[in-house]
C-alpha positions in Angstrom: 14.1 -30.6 3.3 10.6 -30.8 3.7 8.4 -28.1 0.7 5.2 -26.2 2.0 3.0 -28.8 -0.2 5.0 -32.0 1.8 4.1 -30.6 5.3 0.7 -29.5 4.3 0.7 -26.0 4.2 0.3 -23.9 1.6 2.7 -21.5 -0.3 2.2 -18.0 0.5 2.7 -16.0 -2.6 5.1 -13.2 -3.0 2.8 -11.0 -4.8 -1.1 -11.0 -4.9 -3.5 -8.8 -6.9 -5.6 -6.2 -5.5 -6.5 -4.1 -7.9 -6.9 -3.2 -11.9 -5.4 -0.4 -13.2 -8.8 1.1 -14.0 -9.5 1.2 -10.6 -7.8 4.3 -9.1 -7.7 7.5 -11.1 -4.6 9.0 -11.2 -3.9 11.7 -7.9 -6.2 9.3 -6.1 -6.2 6.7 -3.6 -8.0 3.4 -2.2 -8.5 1.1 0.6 -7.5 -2.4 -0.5 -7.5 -5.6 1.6 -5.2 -8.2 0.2 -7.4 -11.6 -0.1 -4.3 -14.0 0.0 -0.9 -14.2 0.9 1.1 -12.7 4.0 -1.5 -9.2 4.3 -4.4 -11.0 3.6 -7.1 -8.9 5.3 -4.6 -6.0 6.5 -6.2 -2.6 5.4 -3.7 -1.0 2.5 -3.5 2.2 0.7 -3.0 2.0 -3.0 -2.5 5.1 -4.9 -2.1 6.2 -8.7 0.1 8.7 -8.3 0.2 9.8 -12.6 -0.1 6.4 -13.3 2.6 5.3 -10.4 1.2 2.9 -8.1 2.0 3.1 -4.9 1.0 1.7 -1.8 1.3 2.4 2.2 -0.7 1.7 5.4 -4.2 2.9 5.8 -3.9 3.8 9.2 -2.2 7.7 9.9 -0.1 6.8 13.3 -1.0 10.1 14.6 -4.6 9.7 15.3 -5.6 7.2 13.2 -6.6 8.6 9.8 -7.9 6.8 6.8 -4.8 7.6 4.6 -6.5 6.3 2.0 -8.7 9.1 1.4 -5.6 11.8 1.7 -4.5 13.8 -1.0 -1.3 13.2 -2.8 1.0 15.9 -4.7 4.4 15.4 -5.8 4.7 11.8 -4.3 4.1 13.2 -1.1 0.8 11.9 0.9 -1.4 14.2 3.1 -3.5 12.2 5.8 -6.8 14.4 5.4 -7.6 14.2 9.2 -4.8 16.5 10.7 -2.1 17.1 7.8 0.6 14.8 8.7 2.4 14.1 5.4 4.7 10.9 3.9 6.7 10.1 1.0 4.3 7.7 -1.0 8.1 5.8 -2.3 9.2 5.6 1.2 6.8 6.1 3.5 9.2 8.3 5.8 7.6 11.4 7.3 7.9 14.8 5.3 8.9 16.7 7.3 11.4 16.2 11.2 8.6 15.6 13.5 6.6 12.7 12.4 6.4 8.8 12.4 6.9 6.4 9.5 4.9 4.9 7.8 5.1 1.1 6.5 5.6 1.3 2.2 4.8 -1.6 0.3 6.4 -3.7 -3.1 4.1 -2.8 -5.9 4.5 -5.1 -9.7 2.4 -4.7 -12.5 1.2 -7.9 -14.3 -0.8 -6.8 -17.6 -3.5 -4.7 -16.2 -3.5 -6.0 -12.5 -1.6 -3.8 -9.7 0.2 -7.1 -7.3 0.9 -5.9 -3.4 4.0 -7.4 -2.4 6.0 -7.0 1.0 6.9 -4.2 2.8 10.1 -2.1 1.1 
């Protein structure tokens, strides 16, 4: 069996940092862009939700909001463009009538917040 290093290719790590815990203050959010691994680039929202780190899209699939900037409460995430809400943990709608949202793996190494894959 050829390895990634054999072929050429590089090994995509499982986890990459994006963050410090400093960053975020807690019942606030972020816009992070992963710099390696399999969301390098892709626009994330990490979240200290009382010193819970949490992570989700960036993009509200209603219209588009910056989720990032929403306000959490309870683990629940408010987009702040028209109100749609999502469980930070899972990112399923709060309430019947809206759309999931994608939730990401979230590891703590020292002070550094690692994104991982989607849950």
């Amino acid at each position: 069996m050829t390895t990634p290093q054999q072929s050429g290719q590089q090994e995509v790590p499982d986890f990459v940092p994006v963050a410090k815990m400093g960053d975020i203050q807690p019942g606030q959010g972020k816009l992070v862009r992963p710099q390696a691994g399999r969301l390098r680039g892709k626009m994330i929202a990490l979240f200290n939700d009382g010193g819970n780190y949490l992570a989700v899209n960036y993009i509200c699939p209603h219209s588009g909001g910056p989720l990032g900037e929403g306000s959490i409460a309870d683990g629940i995430l408010t987009c702040p463009l028209h109100g749609w809400s999502f469980h930070l943990e899972t990112g399923q709608p709060h309430n019947s009538q809206g759309h999931p949202i994608v939730a990401y793996e979230i590891k703590m190494e020292g002070d550094s917040i690692l994104l991982g894959s989607s849950k």
